[in-house]
N, C-alpha and C positions, 0 to 999 in steps of 0.2 A: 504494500500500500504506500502509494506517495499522496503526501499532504502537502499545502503552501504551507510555509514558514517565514514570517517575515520578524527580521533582527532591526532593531534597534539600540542607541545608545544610551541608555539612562541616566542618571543626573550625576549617579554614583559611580559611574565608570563605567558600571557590569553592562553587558550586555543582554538583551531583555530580546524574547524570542514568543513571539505569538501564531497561534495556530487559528487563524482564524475562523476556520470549520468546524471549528470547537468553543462555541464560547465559554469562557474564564479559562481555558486553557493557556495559559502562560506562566514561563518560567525564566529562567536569568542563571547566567555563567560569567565569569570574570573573562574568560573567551570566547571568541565565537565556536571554538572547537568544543568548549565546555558545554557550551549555551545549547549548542548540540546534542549535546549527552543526552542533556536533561530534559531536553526537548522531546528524546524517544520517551524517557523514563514518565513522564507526565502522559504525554497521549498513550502508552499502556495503562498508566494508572486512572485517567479518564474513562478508558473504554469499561477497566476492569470495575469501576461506580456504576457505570450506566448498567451492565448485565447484574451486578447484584440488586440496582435498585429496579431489577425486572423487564429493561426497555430493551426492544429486541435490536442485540448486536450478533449477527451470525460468527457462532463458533469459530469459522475458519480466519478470522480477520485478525492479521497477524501485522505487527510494525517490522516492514523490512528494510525501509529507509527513509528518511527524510530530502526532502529534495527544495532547496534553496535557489 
């Protein structure tokens, strides 16, 4: 699965990384390589809220990359 990711700079240096197919999905890295990381690590843990709180995300829907 590729999502848009759009990076920004924030006030504090870090860089701020928003998934905008996701709202409140967002997360921040002191790198853009970091901002990345976390970027997956969030929309796993987004998808994995939405199937607990019951809204249908089919099983097979896997983070394989991010695409910038």
């Amino acid at each position: 699965m590729k999502l848009p990711v759009i990076l920004t700079e924030g006030e504090d240096g870090y860089i701020v990384a928003e998934i905008p197919v996701l709202p409140g999905c967002i997360t921040q890295g002191r790198t853009k390589e970091e901002a990345l990381e976390r970027t997956k690590e969030a929309i796993q843990g987004y998808l994995e809220s939405l199937r607990k709180d019951g809204l249908a995300i089919p099983d097979d829907v896997e983070l394989a990359e991010v695409a910038v």
